[in-house]
C-alpha positions in Angstrom: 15.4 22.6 -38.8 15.8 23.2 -35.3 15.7 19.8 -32.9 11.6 19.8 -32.1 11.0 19.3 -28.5 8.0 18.7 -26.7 9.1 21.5 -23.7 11.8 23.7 -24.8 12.8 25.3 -21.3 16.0 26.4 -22.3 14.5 28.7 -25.4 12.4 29.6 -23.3 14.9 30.8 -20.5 17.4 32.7 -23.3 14.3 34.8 -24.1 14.4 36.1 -20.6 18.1 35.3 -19.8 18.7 38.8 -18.3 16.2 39.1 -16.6 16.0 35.4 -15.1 20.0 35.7 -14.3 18.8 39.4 -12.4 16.5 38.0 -10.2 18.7 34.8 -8.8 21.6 37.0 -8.4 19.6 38.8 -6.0 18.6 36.4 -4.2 21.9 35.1 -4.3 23.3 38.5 -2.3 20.4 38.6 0.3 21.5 35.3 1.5 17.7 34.4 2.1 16.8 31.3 0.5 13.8 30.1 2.7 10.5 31.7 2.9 12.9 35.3 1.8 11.1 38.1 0.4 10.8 37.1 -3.2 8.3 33.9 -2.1 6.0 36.9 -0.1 6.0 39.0 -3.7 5.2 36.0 -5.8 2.8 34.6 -3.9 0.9 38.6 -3.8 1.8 38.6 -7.8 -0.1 35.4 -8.0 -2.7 36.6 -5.9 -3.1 39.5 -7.7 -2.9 38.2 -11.4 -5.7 35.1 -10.5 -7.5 37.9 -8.2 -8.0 35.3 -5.2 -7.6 36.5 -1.7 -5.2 34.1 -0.6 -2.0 32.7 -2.6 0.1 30.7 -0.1 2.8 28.5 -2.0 5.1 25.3 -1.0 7.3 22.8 -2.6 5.1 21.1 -5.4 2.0 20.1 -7.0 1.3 17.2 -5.1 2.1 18.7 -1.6 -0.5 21.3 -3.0 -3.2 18.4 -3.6 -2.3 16.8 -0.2 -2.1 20.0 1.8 -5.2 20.9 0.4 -7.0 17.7 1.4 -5.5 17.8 5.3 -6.8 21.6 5.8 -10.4 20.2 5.5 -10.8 18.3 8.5 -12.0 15.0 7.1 -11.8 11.8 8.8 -10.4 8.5 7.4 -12.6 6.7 5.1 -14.2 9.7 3.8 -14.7 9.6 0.1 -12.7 11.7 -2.8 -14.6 12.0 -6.5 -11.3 12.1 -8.9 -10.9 11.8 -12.6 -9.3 8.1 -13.5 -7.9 9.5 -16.6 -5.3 12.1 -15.3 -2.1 12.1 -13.2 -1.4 9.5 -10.4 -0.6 12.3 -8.2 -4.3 13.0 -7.8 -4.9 9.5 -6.3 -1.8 9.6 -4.7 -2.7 11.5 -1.8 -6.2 10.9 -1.3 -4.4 7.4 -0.5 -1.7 8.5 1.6 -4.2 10.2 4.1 -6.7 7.3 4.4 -9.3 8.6 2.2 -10.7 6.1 -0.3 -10.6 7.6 -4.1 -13.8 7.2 -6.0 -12.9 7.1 -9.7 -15.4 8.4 -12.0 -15.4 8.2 -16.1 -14.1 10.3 -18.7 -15.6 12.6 -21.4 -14.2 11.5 -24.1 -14.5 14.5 -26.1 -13.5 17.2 -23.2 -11.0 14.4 -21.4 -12.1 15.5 -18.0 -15.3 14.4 -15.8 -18.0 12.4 -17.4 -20.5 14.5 -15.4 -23.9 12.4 -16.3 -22.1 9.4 -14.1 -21.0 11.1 -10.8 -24.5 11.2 -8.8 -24.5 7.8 -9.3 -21.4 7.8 -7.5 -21.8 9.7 -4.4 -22.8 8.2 -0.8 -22.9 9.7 2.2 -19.2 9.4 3.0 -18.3 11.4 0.0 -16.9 14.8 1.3 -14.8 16.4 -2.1 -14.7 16.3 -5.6 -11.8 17.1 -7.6 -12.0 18.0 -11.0 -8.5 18.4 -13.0 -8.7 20.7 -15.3 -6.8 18.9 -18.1 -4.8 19.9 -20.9 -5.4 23.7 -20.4 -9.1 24.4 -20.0 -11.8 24.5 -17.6 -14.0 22.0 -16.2 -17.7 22.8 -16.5 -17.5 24.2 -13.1 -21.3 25.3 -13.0 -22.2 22.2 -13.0 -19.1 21.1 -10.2 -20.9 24.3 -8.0 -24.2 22.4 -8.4 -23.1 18.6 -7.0 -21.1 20.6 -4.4 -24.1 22.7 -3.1 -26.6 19.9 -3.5 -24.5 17.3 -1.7 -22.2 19.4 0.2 -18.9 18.7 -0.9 -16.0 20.4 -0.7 -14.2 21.4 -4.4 -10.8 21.5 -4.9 -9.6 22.3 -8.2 -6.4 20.8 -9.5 -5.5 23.5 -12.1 -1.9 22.5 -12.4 -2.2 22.3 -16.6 -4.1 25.6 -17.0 -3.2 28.3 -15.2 -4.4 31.0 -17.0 -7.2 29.5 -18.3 -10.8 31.1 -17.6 -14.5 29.5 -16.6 -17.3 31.4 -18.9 -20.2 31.6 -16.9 -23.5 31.2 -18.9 -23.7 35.6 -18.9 -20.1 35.8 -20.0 -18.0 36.8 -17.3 -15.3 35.1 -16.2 -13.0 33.9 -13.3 -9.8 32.2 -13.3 -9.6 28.3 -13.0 -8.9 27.5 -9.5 -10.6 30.5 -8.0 -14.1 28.9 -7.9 -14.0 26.1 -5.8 -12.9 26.1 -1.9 -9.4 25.2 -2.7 -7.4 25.4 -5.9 -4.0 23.9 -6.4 -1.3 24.2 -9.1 2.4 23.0 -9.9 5.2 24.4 -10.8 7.0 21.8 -12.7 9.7 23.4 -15.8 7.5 22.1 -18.2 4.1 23.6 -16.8 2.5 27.1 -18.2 3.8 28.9 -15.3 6.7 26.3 -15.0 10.3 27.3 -12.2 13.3 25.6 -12.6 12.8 22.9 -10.4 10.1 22.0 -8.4 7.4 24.2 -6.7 3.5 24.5 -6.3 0.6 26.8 -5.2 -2.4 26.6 -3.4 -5.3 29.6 -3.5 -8.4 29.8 -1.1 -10.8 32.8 -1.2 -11.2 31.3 2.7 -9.7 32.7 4.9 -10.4 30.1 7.8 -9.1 27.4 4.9 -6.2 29.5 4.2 -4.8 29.9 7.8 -5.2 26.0 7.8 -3.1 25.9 4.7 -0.1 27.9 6.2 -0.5 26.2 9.2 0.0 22.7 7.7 2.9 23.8 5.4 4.5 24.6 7.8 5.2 21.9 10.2 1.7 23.1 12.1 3.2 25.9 13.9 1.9 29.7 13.7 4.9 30.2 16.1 8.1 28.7 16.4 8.8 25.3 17.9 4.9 25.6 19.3 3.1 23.1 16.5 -1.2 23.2 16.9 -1.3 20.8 14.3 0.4 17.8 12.4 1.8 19.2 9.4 4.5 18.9 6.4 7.5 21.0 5.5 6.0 22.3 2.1 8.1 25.4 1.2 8.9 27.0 -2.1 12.4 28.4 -1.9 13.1 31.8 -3.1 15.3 31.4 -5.8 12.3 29.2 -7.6 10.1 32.4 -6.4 12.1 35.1 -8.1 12.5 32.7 -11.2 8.5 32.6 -11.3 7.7 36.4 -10.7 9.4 37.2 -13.5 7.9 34.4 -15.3 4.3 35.5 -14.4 4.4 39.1 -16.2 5.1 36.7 -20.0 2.3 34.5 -18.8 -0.5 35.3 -21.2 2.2 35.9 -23.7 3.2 32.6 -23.6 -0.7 31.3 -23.3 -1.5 33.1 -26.4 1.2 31.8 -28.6 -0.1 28.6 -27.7 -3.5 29.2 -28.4 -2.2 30.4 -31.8 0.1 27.3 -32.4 -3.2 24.9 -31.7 -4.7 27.2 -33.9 -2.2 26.2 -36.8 -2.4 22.8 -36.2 -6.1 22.5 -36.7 -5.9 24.3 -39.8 -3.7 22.1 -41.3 -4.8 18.8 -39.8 -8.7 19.9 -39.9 -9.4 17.4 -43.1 -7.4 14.4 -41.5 -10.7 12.1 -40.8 -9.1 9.0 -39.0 -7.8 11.9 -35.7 -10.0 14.0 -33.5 -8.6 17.4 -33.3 -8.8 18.9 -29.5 -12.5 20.8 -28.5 -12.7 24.0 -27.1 -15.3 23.6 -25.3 -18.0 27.0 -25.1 -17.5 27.6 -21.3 -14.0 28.0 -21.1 -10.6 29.3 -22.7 -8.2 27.0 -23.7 -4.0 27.6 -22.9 -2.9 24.2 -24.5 -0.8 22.7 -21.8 -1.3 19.7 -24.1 -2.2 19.6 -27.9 -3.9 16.5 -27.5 -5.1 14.6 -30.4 -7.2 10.9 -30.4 -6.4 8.3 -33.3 -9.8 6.5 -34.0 -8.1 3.3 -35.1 -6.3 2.5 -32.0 -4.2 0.3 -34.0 -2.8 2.9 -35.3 -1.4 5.5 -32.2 1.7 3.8 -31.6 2.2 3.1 -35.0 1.8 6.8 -35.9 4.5 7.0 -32.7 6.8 5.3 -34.2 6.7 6.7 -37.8 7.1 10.4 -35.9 9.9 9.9 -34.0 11.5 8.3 -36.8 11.2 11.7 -38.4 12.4 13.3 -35.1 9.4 14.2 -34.1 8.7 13.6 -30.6 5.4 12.8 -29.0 3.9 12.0 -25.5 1.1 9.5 -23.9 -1.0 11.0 -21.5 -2.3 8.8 -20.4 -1.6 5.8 -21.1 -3.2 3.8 -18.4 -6.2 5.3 -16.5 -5.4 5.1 -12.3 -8.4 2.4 -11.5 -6.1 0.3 -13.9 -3.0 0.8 -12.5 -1.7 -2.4 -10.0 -1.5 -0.2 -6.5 -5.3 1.2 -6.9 -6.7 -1.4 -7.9 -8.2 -2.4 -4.7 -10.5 0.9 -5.0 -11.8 0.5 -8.7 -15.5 -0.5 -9.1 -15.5 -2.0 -12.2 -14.7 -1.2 -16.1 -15.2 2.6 -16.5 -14.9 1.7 -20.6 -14.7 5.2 -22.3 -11.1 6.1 -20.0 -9.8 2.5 -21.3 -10.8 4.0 -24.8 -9.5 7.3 -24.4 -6.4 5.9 -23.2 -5.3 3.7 -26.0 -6.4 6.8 -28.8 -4.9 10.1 -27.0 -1.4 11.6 -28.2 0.4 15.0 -27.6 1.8 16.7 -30.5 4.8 19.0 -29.5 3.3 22.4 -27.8 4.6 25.2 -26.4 5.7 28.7 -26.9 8.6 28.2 -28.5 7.6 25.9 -30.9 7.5 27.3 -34.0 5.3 27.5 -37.6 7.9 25.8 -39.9 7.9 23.2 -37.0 4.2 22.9 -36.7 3.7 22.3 -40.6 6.5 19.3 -40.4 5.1 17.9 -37.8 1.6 18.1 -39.6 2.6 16.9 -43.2 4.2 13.8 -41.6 1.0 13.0 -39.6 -1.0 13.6 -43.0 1.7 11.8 -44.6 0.8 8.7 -42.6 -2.6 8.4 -43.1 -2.1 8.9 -46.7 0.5 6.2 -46.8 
């Protein structure tokens, strides 16, 4: 059997090898590397596909959250609602700019915000909420809309792991995740949905006001050369990484769907396992498994499982293993125990998942899980 990997890139990439190799050798003869042409057409391709107004990338996902944060206008000590159970990056910048992080609980069932605790949680200092849509599906974003309006927050929406996705509002329609706050953000990263071959990120404002700010920023604060209105960053995506991800964009919801149909294998065969929790997709939203996240109910027995896959060469991820209000540099900001992210953490592991893994893969990796728990 072919090696199981967690992210094959490079299957990916010979799928689309012409076509990839095309689009950097043209880059290549323009001799435009910076802000060229190709990041103009991605960035409208973006636009387009998510059908936001504004699409205006840079270098990553976290200068996206940062960027994102510094176009708003707040003032130090103003307070940031974010998940504890997700990526450090998330705290990271709300941090960096002198904002004081506010970590609120986990669902343990969706993995994202545990919405019945955040009122609880917001003063009058608190100016944003950011909910991470996690794993590939949508936060309940009707109920975000609702805390933003009544408390007058600002929303940004870190949809770096499910691009794609879509929010179902309660009379069906749809819009894409990170099109329905203020702000949404997004990474690049190889191993992401929409993943370059280095790094790169996004940022995507139905503002207009918010997205002149953006450019602004991103570019060292100046509208016109050597004149700078603003402090800013140097936050660019380069345009090899641009033509890489146009052409990426058009297999997009190819890719998403044979995701969605290898989680749809794996529950089928791991549906009668009782001692895991197969990942929910939940009614207002559609899933594009970033993650196939599963939760071990003995938590005794995730690492143990850990071990007895990879001794099968099957290989496996944490995320995450230790929730942000528990890790040493913020722990200055945490409030307390917020108990069901500590849980969450110690039961959550991510089978292999992406397009390129395949069916004969999927059942080995599922016959050594049930394997286990038979043993």
């Amino acid at each position: 059997m072919k090696n199981i990997k967690i992210v094959d890139t490079v299957s990916q990439y010979q799928k689309i090898k012409k076509e990839i190799d095309n689009a950097i050798d043209n880059v290549l003869k323009t001799g435009m590397y910076i802000n060229g042409p190709e990041v103009k057409m991605f960035e409208s391709d973006l636009a387009n596909y998510l059908n936001v107004k504004n699409c205006i990338s840079c270098a990553n996902g976290t200068d996206a959250l940062q960027i994102a944060l510094m176009s708003l206008g707040l003032q130090k000590g103003d307070e940031v609602l974010i998940p504890t159970f997700t990526f450090i990056s998330v705290a990271e910048v709300v941090v960096l700019l002198g904002y004081k992080p506010v970590f609120i609980d986990v669902d343990p069932i969706t993995f994202m915000f545990d919405l019945d605790s955040i009122e609880d949680k917001i003063t009058d200092k608190t100016k944003v909420i950011i909910p991470v849509h996690l794993f590939g599906q949508s936060e309940n974003m009707q109920r975000i809309v609702e805390l933003s309006d009544k408390y007058n927050l600002y929303i940004i929406e870190d949809n770096a792991q499910s691009l794609g996705s879509e929010y179902i509002y309660p009379d069906k329609s749809k819009k894409f995740t990170g099109t329905i706050g203020h702000i949404g953000t997004t990474s690049f990263y190889p191993s992401k949905n929409l993943g370059c071959f280095g790094d790169g990120g996004s940022i995507f404002t139905n503002n207009d006001k918010l997205a002149d700010n953006i450019r602004l920023i991103s570019n060292h604060g100046q509208q016109i050369k050597y004149k700078h209105s603003t402090i800013g960053l140097n936050s660019r995506l380069d345009s090899i990484q641009a033509a890489i991800l146009r052409v990426k964009l058009k297999y997009l919801n190819k890719f998403n769907n044979s995701r969605l149909k290898n989680a749809k294998q794996y529950n089928n065969l791991l549906q009668n396992v009782s001692e895991i929790v197969l990942p929910k997709i939940v009614e207002y939203s559609t899933h594009v498994f970033h993650q196939f996240t599963i939760k071990i109910n003995d938590i005794n027995k995730r690492d143990k499982l850990r071990d007895f896959l990879s001794s099968k060469d099957i290989p496996s991820m944490i995320y995450y293993p230790i929730p942000i209000h528990k890790q040493e540099a913020y722990k200055s900001f945490s409030l307390g125990r917020l108990e069901k992210s500590e849980i969450v953490s110690s039961q959550v592991l991510s089978l292999p998942m992406c397009p390129e893994t395949s069916t004969n893969q999927i059942e080995y990796i599922s016959n050594n899980i049930i394997d286990f728990f038979n043993a």
